[in-house]
N, C-alpha and C positions, 0 to 999 in steps of 0.2 A: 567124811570131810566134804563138804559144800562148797561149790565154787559162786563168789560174789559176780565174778565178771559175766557178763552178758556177750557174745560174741553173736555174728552175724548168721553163722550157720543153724543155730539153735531156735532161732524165731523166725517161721514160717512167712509170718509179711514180711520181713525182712528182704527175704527172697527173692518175693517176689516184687515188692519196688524198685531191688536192682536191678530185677532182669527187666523189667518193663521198660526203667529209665535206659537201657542198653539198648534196647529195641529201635525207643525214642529216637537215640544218637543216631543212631544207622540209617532210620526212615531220611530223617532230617542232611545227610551227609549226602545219601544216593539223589534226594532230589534237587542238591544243588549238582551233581554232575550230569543232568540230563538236561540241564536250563545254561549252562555254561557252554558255548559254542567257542573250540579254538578259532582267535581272528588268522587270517592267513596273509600273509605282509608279501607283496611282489621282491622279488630276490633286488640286489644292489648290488653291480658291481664296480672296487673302487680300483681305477688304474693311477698309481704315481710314484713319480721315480722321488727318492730321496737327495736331499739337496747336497747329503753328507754321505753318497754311497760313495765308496773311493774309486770301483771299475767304474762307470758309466758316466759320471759328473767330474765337473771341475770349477773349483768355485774359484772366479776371477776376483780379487780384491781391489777394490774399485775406492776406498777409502783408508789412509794412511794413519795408523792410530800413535807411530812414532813422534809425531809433530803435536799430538794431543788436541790439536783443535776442530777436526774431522772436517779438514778439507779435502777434497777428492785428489790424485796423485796429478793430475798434469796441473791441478792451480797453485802448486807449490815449487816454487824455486828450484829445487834442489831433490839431488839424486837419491832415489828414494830402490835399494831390489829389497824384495818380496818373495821369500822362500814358503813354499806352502810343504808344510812340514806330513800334509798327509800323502802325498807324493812318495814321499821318502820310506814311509811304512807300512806302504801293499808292498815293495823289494825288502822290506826287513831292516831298510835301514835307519838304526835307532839313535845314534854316535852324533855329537853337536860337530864333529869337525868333516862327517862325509857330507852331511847336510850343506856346509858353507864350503866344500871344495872348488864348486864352480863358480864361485861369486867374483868377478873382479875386484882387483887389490884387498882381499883379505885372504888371510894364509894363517892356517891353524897349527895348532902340535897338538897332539895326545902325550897326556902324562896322566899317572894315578892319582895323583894328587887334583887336578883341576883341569878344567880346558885352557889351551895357550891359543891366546886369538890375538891376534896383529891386524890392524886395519890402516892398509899403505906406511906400515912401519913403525906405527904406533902401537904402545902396548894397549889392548882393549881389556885385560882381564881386571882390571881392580874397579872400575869406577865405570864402564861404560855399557854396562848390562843394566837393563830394565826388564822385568816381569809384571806385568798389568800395569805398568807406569809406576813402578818403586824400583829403584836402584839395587839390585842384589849382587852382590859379592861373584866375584870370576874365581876366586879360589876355589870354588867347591866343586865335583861333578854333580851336574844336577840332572833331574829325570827329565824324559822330553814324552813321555805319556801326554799331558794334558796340557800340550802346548798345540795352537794351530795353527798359528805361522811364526816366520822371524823375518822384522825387516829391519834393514840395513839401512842406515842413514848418512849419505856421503854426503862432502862437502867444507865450506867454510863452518855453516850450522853444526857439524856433527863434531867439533873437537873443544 
């Protein structure tokens, strides 16, 4: 029986143009690593504090985004507190009603059902919550993960 195929190891040039062409690659590899010079870059060092670290900063909020038209807090009429909510959670505390315990005239309840928020006696849960300026519902417990502050808007304007 006779084999048709032709395979590489059976013919001698064969051989030997691979190893040649192998040789080729090498020469050709080594003399770009003798022509290639690492550049050497002087060191950088960068110093800066984060505008959002919670120990070392504290971001004063200097424009009231409850009025929606971004005017700065003293060009505005009306009583404007500002709870910066990261304050609250370097102590762990995560709960909407620890958050507004210090707030003049609002006074809170905890139930499972929803937050109970009173603002000078008025009920605040159904209709006086905003999240990025949409109105959302006081029924619900909601997460305060990815909130960054809460401000409070007293006054004639705020009822």
């Amino acid at each position: 029986m006779t084999s048709r195929y032709v395979t590489l190891s059976h013919k001698p040039i064969f051989r030997f143009s691979a190893l040649s062409l192998m040789l080729l690659q090498a020469q050709y590899l080594l003399a770009n690593e003798n022509n290639i010079q690492a550049a050497v870059m002087p060191t950088i060092k960068i110093e800066a504090m984060s505008e959002l670290d919670p120990i070392k900063s504290y971001i004063d909020y200097d424009q009231a985004s409850v009025t929606r038209n971004g005017l700065k807090k003293k060009d505005i009429p009306q009583t404007i507190d500002t709870i910066d909510v990261q304050k609250y959670k370097i102590y762990g505390a995560n709960d909407l009603s620890v958050m507004l315990q210090g707030t003049p005239g609002v006074s809170t309840s905890y139930d499972m059902r929803g937050d109970g928020i009173n603002l000078r006696g008025f009920n605040a849960d159904t209709g006086d919550i905003y999240r990025d300026g949409v109105r959302e519902s006081g029924q619900v417990r909601r997460s305060n993960a990815n909130i960054e502050r809460i401000e409070i808007l007293k006054g004639p304007a705020s009822v």
